[in-house]
C-alpha positions in Angstrom: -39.9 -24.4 -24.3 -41.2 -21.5 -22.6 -44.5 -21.5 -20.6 -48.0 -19.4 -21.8 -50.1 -17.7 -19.2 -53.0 -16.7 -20.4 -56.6 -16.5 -19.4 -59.8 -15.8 -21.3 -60.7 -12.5 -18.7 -58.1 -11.0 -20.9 -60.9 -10.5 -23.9 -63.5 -9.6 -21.3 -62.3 -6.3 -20.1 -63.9 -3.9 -22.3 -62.8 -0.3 -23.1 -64.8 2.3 -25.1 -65.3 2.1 -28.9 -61.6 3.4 -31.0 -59.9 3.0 -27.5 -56.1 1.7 -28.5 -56.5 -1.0 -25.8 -59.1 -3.0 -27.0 -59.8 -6.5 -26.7 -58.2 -7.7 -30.2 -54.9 -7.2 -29.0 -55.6 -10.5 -27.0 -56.5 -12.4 -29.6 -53.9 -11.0 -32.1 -50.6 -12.4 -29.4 -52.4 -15.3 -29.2 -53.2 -16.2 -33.2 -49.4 -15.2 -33.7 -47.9 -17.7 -30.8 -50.3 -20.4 -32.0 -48.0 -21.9 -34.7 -45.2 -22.1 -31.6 -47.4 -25.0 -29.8 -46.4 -23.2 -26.7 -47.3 -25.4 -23.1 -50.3 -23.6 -22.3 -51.8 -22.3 -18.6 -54.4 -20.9 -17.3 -54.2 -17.7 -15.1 -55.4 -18.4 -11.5 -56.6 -15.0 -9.8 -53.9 -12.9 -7.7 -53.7 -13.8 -4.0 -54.1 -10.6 -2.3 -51.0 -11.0 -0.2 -49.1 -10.2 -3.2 -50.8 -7.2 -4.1 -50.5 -6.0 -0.9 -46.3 -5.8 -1.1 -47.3 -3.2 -3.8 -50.3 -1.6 -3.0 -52.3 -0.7 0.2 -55.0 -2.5 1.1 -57.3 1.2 0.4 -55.8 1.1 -2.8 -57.3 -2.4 -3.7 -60.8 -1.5 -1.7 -61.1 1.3 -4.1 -60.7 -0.5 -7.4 -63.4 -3.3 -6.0 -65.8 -0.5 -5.4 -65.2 1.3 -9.3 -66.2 -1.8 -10.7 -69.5 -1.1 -12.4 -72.4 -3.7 -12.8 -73.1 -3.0 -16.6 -71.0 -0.6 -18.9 -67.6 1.4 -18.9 -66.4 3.9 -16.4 -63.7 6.1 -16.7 -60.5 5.8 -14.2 -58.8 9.0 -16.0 -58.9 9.9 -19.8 -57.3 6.6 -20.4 -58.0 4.1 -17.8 -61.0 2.3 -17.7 -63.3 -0.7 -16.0 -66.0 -2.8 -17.3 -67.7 -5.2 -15.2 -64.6 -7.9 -15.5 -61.8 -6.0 -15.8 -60.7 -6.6 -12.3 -60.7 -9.7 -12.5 -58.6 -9.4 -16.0 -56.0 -7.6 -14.0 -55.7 -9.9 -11.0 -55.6 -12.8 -13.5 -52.7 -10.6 -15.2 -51.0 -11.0 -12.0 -52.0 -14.1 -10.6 -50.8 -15.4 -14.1 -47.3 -13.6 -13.7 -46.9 -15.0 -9.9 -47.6 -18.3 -10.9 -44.8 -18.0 -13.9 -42.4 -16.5 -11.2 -43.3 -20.0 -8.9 -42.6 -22.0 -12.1 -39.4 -20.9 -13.5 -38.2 -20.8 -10.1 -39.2 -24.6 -9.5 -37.3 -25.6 -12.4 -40.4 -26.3 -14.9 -39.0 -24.0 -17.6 -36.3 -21.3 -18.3 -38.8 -19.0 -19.7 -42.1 -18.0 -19.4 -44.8 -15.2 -21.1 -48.2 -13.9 -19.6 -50.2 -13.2 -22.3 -52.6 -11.2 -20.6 -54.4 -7.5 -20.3 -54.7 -5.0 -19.0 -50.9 -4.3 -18.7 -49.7 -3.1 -15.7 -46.2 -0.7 -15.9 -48.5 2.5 -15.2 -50.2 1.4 -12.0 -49.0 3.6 -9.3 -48.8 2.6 -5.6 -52.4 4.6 -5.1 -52.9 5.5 -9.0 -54.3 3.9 -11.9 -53.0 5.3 -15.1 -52.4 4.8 -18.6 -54.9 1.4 -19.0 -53.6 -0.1 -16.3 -54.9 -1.1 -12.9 -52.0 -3.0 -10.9 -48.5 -3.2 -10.9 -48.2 -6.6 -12.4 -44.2 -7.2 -13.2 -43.2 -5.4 -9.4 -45.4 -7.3 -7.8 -44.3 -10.4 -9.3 -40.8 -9.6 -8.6 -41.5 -9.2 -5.0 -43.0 -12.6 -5.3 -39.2 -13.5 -5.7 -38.1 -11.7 -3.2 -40.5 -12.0 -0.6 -41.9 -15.1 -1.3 -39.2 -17.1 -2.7 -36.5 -15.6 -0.6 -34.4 -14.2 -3.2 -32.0 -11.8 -2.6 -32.2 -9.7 -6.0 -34.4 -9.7 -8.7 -34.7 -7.1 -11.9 -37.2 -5.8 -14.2 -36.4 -4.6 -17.1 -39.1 -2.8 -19.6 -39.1 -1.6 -23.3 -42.1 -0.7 -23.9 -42.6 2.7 -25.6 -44.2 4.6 -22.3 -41.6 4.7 -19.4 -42.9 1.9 -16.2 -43.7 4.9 -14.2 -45.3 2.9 -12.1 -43.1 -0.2 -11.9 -40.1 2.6 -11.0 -43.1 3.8 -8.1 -43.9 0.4 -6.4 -39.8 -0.5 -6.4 -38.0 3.0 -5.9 -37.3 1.9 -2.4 -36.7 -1.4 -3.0 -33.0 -2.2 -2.6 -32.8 -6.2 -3.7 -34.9 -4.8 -7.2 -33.2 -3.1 -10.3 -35.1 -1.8 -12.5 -34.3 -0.3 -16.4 -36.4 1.1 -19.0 -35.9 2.7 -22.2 -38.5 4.7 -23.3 -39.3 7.6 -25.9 -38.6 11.0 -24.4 -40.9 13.4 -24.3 -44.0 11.1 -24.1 -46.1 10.1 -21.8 -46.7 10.0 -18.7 -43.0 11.9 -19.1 -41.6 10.6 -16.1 -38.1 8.2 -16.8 -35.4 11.3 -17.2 -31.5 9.5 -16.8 -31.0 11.4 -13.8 -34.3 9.1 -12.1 -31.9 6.3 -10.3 -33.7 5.4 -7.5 -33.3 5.5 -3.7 -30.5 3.3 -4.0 -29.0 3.7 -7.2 -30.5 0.5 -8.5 -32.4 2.6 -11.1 -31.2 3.1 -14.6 -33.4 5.0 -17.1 -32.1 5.0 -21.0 -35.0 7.8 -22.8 -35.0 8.1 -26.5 -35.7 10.8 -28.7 -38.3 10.5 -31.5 -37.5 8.7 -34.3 -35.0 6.8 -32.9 -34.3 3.5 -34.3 -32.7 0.2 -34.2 -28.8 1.2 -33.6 -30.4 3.3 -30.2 -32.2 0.9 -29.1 -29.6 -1.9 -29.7 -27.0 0.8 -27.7 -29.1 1.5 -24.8 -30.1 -2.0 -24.6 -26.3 -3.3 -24.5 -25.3 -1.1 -21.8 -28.2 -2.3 -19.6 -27.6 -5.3 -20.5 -24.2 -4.8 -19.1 -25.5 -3.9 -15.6 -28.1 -6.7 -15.9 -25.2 -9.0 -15.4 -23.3 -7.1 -12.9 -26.7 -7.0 -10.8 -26.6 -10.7 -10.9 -30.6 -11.5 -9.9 -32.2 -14.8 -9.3 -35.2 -13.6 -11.6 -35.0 -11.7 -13.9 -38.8 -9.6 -15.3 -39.5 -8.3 -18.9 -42.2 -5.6 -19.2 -42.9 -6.4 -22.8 -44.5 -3.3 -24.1 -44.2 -3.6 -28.4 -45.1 -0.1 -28.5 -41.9 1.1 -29.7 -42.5 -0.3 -33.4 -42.2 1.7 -36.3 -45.9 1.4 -37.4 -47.8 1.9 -33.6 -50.0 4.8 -33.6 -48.8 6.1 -30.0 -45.5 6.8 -30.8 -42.5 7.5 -32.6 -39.8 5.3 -32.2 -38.6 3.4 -35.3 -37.9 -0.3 -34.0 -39.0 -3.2 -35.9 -39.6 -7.1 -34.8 -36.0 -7.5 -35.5 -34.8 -5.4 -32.5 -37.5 -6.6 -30.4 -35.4 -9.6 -31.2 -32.2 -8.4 -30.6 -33.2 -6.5 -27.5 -34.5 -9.7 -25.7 -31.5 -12.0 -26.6 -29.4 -9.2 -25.0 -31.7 -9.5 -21.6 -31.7 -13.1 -22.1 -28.0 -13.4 -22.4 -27.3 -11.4 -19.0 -30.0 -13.4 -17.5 -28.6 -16.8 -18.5 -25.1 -15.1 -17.3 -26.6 -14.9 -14.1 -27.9 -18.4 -13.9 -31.6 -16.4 -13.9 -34.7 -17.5 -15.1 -37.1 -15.0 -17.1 -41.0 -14.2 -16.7 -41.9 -11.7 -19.5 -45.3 -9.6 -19.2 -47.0 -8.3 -21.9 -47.6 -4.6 -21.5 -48.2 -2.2 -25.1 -48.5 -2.3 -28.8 -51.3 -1.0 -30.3 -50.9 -2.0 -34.3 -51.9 -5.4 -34.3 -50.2 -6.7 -36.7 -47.2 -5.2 -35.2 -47.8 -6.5 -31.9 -48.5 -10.1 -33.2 -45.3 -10.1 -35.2 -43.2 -9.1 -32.5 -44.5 -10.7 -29.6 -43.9 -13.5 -31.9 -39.9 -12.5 -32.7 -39.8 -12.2 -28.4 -41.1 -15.0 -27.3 -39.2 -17.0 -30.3 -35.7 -15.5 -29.1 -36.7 -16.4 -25.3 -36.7 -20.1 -26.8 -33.3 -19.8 -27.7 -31.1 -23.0 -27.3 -28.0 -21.7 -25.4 -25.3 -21.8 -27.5 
């Protein structure tokens, strides 16, 4: 069927007026999965143990104390906190733990964490580009360290290369991680050559104005070492950035290779015998984003064939 997260903290964390991650994009996933009468759960908050295989404790401490009683403050030149948006992140990540725990317990092959802030930026120390913690690396060391897997893999298309999902997991031996991404863009980290401290690393950048046959040939050759890797989970940084009519980039895809990108990933997971948790990260046309969110969550539900 494929499991919901969500959580209603996702509308509550504000951002200043014309900011490209604004509140609506909640609502415009969610009025796009309605007509899939997806099961439905809530996002409990993240336990801090989690966190803590990502970032320091100081880390954490410092994000509590930004958190301003009334109004918007500014991170950086992107990031920013309202009153809840704290708790919208550790939701985000409670909500993607608590996938990993059900698709590991057998409750469903699939699951989606409809939530925001997204996450991929978050540095070990850093928040950057809207987000605040490392949601898909800390759920995959959920699998690791919690479940006692022995590998896991996240794998992100999102427009904006997961510098920070590459950050948390560059040392991490049992995690591979692979992104395609537009290159140059911000935050312009992501270059092929970027293959972590064990090799388990595989960047794919893009030029501008690449399309559909790219992205389908990038995506089959990760795909490729997706199944070689063989994880026990496998984590989709869902960023729907990368379509033809969003305003932060310049990549050409449409909801159709959103489509075929995740079958491809969903393929080498089932391959593997893996389940999949898939976080929403970007996309910043909403109609766009609903429409493909849509097209990836429907080609997660995939009968095997």
């Amino acid at each position: 069927m494929t499991l919901l997260y969500t959580d209603a903290s996702a509308a509550r964390h504000l951002t200043p007026p014309g900011h490209p991650e604004q509140v609506a994009r909640h609502a415009a996933v969610l009025d796009a999965l309605a007509p899939l009468d997806l099961p439905r759960r809530d996002c409990p908050l993240a336990d801090e143990a989690d966190i803590l295989r990502c970032h320091p404790d100081r880390y954490l401490r410092r994000l509590q104390q930004a958190v301003p009683a009334q109004g918007i403050v500014a991170l950086d030149a992107d990031t920013h906190m309202s009153p809840h948006s704290l708790d919208a992140a550790l939701r985000a990540v409670g909500g993607a733990c608590a996938a990993v725990d059900a698709v590991l317990g057998g409750e469903d092959e699939a699951a989606f964490v409809a939530m925001r802030p997204p996450g991929h930026h978050a540095e070990r120390e850093t928040p950057m580009g809207f987000c605040l913690l490392g949601t898909a690396a800390i759920a995959a060391k959920r699998g690791l360290d919690h479940h006692g897997l022995d590998r896991v893999a996240v794998v992100d298309f999102d427009v904006h290369h997961g510098n920070g999902t590459q950050d948390l997991l560059w040392d991490e031996p049992r995690a591979f991680f692979a992104s395609t991404h537009q290159m140059p863009l911000y935050p312009g980290t992501g270059r092929a050559s970027e293959t972590g401290a064990h090799g388990q690393v595989m960047n794919a950048p893009l030029r501008p104005g690449s399309g559909g046959a790219e992205a389908l040939a990038a995506w089959t050759a990760i795909a490729a070492r997706l199944a070689e890797w063989r994880p026990g989970l496998v984590l989709i940084s869902a960023g729907f950035d990368a379509h033809a009519d969003d305003p932060l980039a310049n990549l050409m895809w449409t909801e159709r290779d959103f489509a075929a990108i995740t079958r491809l990933i969903r393929d080498a997971a089932r391959q593997a015998g893996a389940p999949v948790v898939s976080v929403l990260e970007g996309g910043y046309d909403l109609a766009a984003l609903g429409r493909s969110a849509r097209a990836h969550v429907e080609t997660l539900r995939e009968t095997p064939t």
